[in-house]
Backbone bond lengths (Angstrom), bond angles and torsions (degrees), N, CA, C in turn:
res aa  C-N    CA-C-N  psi(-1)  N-CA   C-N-CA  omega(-1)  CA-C   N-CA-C  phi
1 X - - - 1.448 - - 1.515 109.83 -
2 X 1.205 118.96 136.06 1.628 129.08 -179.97 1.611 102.14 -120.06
3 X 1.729 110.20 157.42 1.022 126.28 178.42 1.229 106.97 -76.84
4 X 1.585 115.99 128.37 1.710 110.61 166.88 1.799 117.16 -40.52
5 X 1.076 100.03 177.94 1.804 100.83 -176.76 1.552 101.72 -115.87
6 X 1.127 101.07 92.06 1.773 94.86 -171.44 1.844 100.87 -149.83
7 X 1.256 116.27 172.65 1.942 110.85 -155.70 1.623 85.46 -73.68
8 X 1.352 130.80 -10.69 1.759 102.26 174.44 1.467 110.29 -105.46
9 X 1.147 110.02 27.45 1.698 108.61 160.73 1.558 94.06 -40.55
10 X 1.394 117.64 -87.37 1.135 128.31 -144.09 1.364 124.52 -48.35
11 X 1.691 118.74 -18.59 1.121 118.24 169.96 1.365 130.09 -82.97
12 X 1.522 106.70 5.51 1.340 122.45 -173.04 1.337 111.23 -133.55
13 X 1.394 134.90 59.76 1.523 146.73 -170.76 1.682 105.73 -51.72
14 X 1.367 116.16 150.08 1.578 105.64 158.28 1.331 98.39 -81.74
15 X 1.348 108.72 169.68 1.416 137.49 -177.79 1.640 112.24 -45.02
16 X 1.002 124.87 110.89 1.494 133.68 -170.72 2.206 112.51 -62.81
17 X 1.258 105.34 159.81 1.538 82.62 -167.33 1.659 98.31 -80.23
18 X 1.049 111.19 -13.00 1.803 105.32 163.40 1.592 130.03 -30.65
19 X 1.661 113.44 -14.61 1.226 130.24 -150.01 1.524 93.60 -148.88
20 X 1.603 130.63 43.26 1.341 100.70 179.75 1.461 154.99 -96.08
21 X 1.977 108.43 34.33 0.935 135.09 179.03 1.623 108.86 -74.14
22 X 1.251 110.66 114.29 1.252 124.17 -179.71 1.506 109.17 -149.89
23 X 1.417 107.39 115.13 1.886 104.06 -163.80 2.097 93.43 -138.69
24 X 1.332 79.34 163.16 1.868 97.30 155.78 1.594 124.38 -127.34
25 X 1.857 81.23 127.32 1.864 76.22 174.91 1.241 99.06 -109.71
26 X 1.496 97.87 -170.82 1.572 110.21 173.78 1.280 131.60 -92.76
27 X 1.166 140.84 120.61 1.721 130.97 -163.72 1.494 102.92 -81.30
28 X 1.698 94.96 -148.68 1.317 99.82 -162.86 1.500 107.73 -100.28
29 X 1.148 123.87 -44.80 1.718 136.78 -159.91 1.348 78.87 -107.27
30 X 1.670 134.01 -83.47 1.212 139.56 -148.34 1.502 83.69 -126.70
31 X 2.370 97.71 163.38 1.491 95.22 -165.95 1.857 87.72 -90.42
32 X 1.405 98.82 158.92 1.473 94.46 173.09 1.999 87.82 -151.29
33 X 1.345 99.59 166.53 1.117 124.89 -168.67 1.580 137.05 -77.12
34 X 1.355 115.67 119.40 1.382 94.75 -167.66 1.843 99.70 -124.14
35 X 1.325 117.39 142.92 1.528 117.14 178.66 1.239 117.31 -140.97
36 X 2.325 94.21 135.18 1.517 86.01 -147.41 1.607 87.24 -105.60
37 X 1.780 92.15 -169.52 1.529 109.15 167.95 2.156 91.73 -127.81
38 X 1.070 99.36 120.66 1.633 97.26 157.91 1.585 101.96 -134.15
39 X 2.085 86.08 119.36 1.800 97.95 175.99 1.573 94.02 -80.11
40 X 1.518 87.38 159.11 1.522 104.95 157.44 1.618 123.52 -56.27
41 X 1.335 109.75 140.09 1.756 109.65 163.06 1.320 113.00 -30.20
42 X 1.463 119.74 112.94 1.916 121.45 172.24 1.617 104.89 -73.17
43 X 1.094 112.43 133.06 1.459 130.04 151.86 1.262 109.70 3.59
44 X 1.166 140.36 -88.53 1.304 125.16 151.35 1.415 142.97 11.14
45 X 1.299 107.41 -55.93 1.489 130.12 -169.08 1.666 121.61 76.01
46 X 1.488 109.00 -0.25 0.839 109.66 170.34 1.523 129.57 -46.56
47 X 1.197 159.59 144.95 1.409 159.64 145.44 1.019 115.07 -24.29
48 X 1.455 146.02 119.20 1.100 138.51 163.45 1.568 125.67 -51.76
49 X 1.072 150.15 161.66 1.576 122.55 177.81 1.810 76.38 -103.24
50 X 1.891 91.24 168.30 1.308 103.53 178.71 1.321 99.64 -128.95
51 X 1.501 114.52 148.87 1.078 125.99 -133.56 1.728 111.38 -146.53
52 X 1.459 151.61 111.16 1.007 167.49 -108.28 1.880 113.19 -151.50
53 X 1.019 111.93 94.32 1.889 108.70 -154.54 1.719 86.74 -113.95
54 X 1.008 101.35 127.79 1.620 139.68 166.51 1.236 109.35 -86.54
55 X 1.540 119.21 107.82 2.105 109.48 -175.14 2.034 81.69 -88.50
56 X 1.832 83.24 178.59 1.244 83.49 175.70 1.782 122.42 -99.70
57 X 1.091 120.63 -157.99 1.589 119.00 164.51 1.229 125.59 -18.67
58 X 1.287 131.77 118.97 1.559 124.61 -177.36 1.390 115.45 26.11
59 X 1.400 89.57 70.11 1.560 91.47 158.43 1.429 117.62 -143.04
60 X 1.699 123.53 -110.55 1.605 124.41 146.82 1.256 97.76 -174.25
61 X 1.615 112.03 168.83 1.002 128.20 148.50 1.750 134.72 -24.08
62 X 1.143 97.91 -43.76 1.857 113.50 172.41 1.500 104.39 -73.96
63 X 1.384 106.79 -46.58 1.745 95.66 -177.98 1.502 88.36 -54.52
64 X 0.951 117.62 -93.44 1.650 132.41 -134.83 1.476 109.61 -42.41
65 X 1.650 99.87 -13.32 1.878 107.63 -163.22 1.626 87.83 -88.90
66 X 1.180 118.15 -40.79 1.340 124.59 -179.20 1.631 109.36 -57.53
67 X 1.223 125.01 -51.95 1.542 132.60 163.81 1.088 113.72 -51.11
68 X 1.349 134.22 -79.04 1.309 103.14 156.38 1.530 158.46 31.30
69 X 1.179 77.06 -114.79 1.672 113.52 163.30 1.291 125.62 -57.84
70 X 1.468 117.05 -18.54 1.427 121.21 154.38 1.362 127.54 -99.95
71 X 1.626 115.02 0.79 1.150 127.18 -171.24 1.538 119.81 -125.59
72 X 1.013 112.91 -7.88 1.518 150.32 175.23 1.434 129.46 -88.67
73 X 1.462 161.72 74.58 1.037 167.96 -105.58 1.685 92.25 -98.39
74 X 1.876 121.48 166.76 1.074 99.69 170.28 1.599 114.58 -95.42
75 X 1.814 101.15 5.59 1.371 102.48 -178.01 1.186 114.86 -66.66
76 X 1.589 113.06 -9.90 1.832 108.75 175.92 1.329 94.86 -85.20
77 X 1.405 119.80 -69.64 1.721 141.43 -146.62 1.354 106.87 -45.00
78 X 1.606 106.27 -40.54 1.703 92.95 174.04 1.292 130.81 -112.75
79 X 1.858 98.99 51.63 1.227 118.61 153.86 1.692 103.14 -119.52
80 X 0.973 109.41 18.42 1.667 92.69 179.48 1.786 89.75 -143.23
81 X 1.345 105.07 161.18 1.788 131.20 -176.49 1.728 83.40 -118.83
82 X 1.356 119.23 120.27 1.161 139.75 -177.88 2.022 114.51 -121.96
83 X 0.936 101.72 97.14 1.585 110.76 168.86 1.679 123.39 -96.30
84 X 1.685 124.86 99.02 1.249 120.12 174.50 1.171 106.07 -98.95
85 X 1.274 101.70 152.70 1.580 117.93 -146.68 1.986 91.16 -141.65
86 X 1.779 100.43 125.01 1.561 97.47 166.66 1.359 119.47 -81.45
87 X 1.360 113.24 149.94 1.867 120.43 175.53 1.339 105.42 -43.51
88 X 1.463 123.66 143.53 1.690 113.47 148.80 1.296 148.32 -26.04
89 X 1.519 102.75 -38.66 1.587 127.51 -163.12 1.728 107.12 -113.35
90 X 1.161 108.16 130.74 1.548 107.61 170.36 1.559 102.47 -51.51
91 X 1.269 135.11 -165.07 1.468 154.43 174.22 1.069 94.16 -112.79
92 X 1.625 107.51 123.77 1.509 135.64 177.30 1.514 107.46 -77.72
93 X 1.258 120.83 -21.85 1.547 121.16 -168.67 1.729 107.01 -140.37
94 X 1.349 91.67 -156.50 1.821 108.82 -167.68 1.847 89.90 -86.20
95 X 1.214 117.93 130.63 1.212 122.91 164.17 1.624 118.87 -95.38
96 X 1.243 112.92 148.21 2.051 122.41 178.21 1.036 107.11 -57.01
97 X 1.334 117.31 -12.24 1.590 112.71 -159.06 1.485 125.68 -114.27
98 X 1.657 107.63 10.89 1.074 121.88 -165.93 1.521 105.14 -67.96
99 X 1.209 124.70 -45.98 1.694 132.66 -169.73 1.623 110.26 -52.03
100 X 1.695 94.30 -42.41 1.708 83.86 161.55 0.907 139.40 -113.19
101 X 1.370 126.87 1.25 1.499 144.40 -176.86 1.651 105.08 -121.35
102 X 1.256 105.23 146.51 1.687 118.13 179.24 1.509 97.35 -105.01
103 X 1.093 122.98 143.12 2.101 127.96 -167.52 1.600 95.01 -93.45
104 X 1.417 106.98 149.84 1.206 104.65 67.65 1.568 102.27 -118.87
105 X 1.525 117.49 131.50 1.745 125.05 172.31 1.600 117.25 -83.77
106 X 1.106 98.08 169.75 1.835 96.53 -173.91 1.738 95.01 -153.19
107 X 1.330 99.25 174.28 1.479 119.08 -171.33 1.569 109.67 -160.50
108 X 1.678 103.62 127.41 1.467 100.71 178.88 1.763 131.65 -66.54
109 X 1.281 86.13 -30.56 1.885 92.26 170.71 1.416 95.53 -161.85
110 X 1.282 114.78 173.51 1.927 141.56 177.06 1.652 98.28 -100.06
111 X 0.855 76.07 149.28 2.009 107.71 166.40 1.505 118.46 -150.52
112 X 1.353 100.89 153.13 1.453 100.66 -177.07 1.455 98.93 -88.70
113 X 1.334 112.21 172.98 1.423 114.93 -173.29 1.732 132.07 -56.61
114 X 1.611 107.43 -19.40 0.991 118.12 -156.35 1.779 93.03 -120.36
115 X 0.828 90.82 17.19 1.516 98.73 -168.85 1.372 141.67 63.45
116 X 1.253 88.71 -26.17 2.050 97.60 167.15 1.216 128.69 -35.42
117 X 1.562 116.14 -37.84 1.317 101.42 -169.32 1.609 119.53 -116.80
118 X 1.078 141.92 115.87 1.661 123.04 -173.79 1.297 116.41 -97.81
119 X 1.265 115.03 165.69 1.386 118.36 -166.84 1.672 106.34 -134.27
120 X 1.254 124.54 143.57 1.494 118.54 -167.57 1.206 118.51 30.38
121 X 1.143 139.73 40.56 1.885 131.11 165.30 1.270 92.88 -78.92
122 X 1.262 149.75 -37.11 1.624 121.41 -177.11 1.865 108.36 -73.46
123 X 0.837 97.73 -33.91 1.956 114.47 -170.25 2.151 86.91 -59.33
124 X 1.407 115.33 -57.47 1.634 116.72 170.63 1.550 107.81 -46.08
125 X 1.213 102.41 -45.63 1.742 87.74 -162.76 1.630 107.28 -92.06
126 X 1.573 106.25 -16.99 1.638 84.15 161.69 1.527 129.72 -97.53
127 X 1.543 112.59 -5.38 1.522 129.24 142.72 1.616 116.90 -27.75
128 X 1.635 107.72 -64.98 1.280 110.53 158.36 1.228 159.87 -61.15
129 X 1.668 100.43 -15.79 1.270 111.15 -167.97 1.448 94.88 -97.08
130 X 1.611 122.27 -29.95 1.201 112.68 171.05 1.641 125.79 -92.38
131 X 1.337 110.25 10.16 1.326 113.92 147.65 2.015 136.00 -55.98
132 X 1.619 66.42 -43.98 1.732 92.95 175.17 1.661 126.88 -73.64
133 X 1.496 94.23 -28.32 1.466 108.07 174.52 2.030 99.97 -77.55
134 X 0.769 97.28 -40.13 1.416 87.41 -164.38 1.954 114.06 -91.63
135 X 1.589 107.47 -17.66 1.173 100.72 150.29 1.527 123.36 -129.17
136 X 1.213 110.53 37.58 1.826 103.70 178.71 1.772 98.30 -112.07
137 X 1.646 96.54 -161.08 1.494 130.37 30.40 1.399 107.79 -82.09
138 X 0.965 107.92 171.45 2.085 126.52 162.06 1.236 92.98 -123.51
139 X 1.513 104.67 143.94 1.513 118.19 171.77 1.868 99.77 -79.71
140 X 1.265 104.60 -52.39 1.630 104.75 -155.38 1.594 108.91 -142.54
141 X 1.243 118.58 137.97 1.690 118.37 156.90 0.873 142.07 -84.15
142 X 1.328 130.08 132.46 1.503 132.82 162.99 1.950 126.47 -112.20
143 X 1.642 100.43 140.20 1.928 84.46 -144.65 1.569 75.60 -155.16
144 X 1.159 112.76 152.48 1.876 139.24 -175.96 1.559 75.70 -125.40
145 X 1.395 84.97 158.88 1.503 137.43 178.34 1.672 114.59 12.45
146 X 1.575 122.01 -89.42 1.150 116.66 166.14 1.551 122.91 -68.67
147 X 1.055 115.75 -29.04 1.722 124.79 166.88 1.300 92.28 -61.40
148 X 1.390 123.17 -52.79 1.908 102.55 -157.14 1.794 93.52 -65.69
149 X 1.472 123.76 -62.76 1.425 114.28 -179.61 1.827 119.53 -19.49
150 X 1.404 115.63 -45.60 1.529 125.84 -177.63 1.202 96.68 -58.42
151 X 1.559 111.21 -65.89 1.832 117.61 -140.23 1.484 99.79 -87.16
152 X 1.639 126.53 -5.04 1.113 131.43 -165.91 2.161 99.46 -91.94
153 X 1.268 87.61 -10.76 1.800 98.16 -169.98 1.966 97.07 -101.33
154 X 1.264 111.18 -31.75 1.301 100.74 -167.80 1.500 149.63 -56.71
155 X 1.586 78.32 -30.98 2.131 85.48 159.82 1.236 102.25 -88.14
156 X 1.324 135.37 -19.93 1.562 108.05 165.35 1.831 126.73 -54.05
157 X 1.713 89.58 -51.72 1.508 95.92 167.43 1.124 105.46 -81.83
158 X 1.258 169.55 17.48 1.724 145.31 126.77 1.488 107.32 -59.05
159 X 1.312 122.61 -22.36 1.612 122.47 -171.37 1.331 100.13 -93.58
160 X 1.177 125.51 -31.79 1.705 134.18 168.92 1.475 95.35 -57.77
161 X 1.294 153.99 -63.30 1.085 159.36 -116.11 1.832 108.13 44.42
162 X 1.537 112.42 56.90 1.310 113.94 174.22 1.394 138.04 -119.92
163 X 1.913 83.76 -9.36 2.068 91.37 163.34 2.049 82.90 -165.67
164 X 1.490 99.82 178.14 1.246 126.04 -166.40 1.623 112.05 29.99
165 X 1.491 107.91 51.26 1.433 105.83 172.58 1.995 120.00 -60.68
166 X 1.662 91.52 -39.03 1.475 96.67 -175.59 1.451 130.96 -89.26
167 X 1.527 100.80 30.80 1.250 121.85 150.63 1.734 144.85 -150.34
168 X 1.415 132.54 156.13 1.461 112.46 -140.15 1.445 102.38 -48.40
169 X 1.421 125.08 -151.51 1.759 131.49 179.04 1.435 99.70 -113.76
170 X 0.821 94.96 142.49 1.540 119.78 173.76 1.550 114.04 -41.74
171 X 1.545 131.14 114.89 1.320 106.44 -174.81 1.912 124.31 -114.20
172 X 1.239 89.04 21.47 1.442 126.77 175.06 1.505 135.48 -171.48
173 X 1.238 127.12 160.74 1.202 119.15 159.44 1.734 103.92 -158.41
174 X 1.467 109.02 151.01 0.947 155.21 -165.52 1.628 109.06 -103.20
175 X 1.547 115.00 68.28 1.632 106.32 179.55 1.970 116.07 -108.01
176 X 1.837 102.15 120.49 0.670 93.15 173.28 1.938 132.50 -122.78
177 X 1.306 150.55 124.53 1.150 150.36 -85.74 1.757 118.75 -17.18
178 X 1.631 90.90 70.67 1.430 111.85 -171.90 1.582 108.37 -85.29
179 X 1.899 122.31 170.86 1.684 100.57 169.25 1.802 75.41 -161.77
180 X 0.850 115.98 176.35 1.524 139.80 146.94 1.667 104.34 -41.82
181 X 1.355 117.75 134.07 1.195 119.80 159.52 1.324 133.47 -46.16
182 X 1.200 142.31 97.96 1.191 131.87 -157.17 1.321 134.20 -50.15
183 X 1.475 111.44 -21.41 1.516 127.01 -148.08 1.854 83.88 -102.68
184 X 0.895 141.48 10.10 1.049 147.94 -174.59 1.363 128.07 -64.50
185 X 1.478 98.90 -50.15 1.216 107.96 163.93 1.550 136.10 -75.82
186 X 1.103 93.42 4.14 1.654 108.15 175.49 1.541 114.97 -111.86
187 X 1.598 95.54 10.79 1.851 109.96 -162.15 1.280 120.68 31.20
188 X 1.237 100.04 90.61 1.818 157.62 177.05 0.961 136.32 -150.61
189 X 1.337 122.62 153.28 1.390 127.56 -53.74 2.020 106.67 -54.75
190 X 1.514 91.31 132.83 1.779 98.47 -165.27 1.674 102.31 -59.35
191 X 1.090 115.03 -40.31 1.562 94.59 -178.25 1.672 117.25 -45.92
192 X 1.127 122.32 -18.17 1.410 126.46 -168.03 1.830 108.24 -108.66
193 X 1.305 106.74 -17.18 1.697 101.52 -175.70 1.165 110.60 -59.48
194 X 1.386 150.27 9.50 1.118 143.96 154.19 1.376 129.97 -125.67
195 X 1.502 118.54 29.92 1.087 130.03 175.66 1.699 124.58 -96.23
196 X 1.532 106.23 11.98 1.487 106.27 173.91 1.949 85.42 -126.63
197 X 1.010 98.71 8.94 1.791 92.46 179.70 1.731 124.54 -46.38
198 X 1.092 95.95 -24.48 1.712 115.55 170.22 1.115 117.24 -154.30
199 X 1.372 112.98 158.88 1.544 105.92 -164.74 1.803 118.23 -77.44
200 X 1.368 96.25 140.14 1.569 88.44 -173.80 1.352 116.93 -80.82
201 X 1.285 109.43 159.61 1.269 112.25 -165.61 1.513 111.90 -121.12
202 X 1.438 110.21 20.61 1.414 114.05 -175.04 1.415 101.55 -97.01
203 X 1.990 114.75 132.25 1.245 120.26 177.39 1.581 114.22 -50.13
204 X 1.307 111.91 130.66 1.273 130.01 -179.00 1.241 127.00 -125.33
205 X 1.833 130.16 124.97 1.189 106.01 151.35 1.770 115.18 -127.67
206 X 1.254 99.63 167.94 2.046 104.83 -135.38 2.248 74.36 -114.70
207 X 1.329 104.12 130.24 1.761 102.47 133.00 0.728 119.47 -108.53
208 X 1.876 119.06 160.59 1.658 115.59 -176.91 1.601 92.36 -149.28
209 X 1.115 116.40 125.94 1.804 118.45 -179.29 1.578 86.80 -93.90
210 X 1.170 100.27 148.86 1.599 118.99 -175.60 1.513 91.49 -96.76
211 X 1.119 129.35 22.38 1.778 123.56 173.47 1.469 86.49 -144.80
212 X 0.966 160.58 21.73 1.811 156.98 157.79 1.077 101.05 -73.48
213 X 1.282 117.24 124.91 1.645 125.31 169.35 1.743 116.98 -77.23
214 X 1.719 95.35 20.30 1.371 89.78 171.01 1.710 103.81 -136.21
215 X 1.625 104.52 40.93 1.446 116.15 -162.24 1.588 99.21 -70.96
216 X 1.096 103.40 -43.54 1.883 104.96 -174.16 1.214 119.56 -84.04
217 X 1.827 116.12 -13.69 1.960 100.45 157.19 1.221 104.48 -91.68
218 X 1.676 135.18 2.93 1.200 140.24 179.13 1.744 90.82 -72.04
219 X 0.974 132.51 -43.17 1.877 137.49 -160.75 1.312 91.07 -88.20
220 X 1.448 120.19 -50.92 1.488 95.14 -179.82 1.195 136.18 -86.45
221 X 1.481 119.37 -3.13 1.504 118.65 147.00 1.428 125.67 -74.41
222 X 1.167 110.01 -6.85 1.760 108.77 160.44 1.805 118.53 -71.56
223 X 1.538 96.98 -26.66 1.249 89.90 -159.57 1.680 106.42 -86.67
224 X 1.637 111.59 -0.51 1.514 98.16 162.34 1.523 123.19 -124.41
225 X 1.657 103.65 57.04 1.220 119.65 154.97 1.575 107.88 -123.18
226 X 1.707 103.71 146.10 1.077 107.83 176.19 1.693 117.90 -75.70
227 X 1.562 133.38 153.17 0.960 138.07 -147.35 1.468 117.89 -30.60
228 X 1.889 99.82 98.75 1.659 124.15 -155.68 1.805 81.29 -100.83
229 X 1.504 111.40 153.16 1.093 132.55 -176.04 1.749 109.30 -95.68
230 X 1.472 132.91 101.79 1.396 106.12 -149.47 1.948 91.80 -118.09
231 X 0.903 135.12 148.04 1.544 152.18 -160.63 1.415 92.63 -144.92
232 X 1.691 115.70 89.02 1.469 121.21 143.99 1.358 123.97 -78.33
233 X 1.458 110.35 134.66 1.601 113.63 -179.33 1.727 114.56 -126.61
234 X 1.224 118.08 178.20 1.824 106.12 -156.67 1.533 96.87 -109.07
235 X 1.818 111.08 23.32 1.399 104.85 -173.56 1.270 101.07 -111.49
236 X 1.547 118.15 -151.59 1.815 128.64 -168.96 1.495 103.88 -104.54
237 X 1.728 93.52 -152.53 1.594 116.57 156.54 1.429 123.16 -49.97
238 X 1.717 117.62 43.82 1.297 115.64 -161.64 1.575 109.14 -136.76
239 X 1.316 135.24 168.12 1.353 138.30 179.34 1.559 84.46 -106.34
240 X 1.873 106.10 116.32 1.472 113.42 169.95 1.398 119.11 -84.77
241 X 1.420 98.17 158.98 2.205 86.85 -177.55 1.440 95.72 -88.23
242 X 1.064 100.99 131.41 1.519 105.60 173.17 1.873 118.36 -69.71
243 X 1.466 106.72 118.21 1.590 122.72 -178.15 1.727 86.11 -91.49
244 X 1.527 91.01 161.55 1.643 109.86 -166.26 1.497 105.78 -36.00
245 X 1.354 129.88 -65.80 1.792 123.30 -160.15 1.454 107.26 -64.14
246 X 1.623 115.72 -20.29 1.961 103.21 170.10 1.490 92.20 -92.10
247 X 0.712 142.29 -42.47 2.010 131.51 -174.58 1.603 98.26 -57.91
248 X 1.612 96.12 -32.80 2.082 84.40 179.60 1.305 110.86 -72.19
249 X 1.495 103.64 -23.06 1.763 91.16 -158.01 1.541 100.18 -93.98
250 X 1.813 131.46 -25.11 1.269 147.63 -175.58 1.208 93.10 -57.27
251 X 1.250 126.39 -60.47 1.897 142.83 -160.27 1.742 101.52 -61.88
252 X 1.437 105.35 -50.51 1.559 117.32 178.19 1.311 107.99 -52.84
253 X 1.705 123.48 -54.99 1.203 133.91 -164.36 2.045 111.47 -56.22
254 X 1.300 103.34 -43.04 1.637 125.25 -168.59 0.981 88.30 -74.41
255 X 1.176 146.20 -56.92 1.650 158.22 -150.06 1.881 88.93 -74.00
256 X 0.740 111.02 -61.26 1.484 114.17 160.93 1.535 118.44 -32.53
257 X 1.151 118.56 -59.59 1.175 130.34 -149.17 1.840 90.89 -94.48
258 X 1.409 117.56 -36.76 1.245 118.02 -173.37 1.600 102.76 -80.10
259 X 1.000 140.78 -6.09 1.508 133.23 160.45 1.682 99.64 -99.37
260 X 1.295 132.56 -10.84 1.485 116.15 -178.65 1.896 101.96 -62.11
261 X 1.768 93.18 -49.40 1.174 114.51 -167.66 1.602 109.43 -64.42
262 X 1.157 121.94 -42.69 1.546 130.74 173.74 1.788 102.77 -63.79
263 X 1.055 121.91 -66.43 1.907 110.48 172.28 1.576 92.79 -39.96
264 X 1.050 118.81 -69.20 2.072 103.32 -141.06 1.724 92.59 -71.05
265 X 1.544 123.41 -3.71 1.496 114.79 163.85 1.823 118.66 -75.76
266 X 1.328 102.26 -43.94 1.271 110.01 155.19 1.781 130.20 -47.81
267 X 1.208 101.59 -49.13 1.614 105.23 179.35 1.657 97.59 -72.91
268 X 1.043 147.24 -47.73 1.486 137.02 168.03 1.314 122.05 -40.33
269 X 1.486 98.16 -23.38 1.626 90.80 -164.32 1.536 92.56 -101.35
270 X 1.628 129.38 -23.05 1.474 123.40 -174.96 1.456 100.93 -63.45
271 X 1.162 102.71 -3.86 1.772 99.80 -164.94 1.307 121.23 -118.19
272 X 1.591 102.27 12.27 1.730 109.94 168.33 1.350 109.33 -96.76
């Protein structure tokens, strides 16, 4: 897939050869495509965490790796092992993204308009779970828009015992113009009605564009995680490039996450 030729090429580069892990796995129903980033070992030696990205609504894996990667410094990127992964389902409709991107687009599940009714959310989450079996573990996710809705429910449902049982729990996630599933309140899709049942306790950090028309379920899915890391920006429905105080606080957050992951490597090993 290539970028259309249009004046925002440029803000959206393909993947630079700095990064030249680019592979195919096999999905779940049909094979579909996943493309990675693996940084080098940091100075440190710490482990990189590895990491599982959900694009959003009709889009793919390549968009979002491409966003990213042009929007993303490499002072983050080569601390993290990044795997984007396409939806199950082709795109049922016209996607936003056509003007700058050429398809093929995908979508993790259907809904009816009003939200009541869902369509394949179990067929997504076992798409995923056997993605993960066959190339993880992943420590943690990171997912825009309809991905963040999924990955934003998943340690609730791994703590439910109601999807991705047959693999470890999620030990972060990364949501960005993420919200609560919508259909929720009408209890929908059931694998997920009990995944905000208590507050989660999986490290989190939240974006919220102060122009996203999903700014206010963006606040209220922050407010039932326990101390969630939140990065407001002055843009929309968009993945912002992070200017110095979100690159400070993104860099802070991993740094976090890269000693969570280094202790519980240590405690495994006191125990062989």
């Amino acid at each position: 897939m290539q970028l259309k030729t249009c004046r925002t090429q440029h803000l959206y580069p393909m993947l630079s050869h700095s990064y030249p892990c680019c592979q195919t796995a096999t999905g779940f129903s049909k094979p579909r495509q996943s493309f990675k980033i693996t940084a080098m070992l940091s100075e440190n030696k710490q482990r990189n965490p590895r990491i599982l990205c959900l694009h959003g609504f009709r889009t793919s894996g390549l968009i979002l790796r491409s966003i990213i990667t042009s929007k993303w410094p490499d002072t983050v990127l080569r601390n993290l092992d990044l795997d984007f992964l396409d939806g199950p389902f082709p795109a049922t409709g016209k996607s936003d993204i056509e003007r700058f991107y050429d398809p093929p687009y995908y979508e993790w599940y259907q809904t009816s308009k009003g939200f009541r009714e869902y369509k394949n959310f179990e067929e997504c989450l076992d798409y995923v779970e056997d993605y993960m079996i066959k190339n993880g573990p992943f420590d943690g996710l990171l997912s825009f828009s309809q991905g963040a809705f999924l990955c934003a429910a998943i340690p609730g449902m791994q703590e439910q015992g109601t999807a991705l049982t047959k693999v470890p729990k999620v030990k972060f996630l990364v949501l960005i113009s993420g919200a609560k599933i919508p259909g929720l309140r009408f209890g929908q899709p059931k694998a997920a009605v009990g995944a905000f049942s208590s507050p989660v306790r999986c490290p989190s950090l939240h974006f919220i564009g102060e122009r996203d028309f999903l700014k206010t379920e963006g606040e209220v899915l922050v407010e039932s995680f326990v101390e969630p890391v939140v990065i407001r920006h002055t843009f929309g429905h968009t993945i912002p490039k992070l200017e110095t105080e979100a690159e400070e606080t993104v860099l802070s957050f991993f740094q976090g996450i890269k000693k969570m992951l280094s202790d519980e490597s240590s405690s495994l090993r006191s125990l062989m």
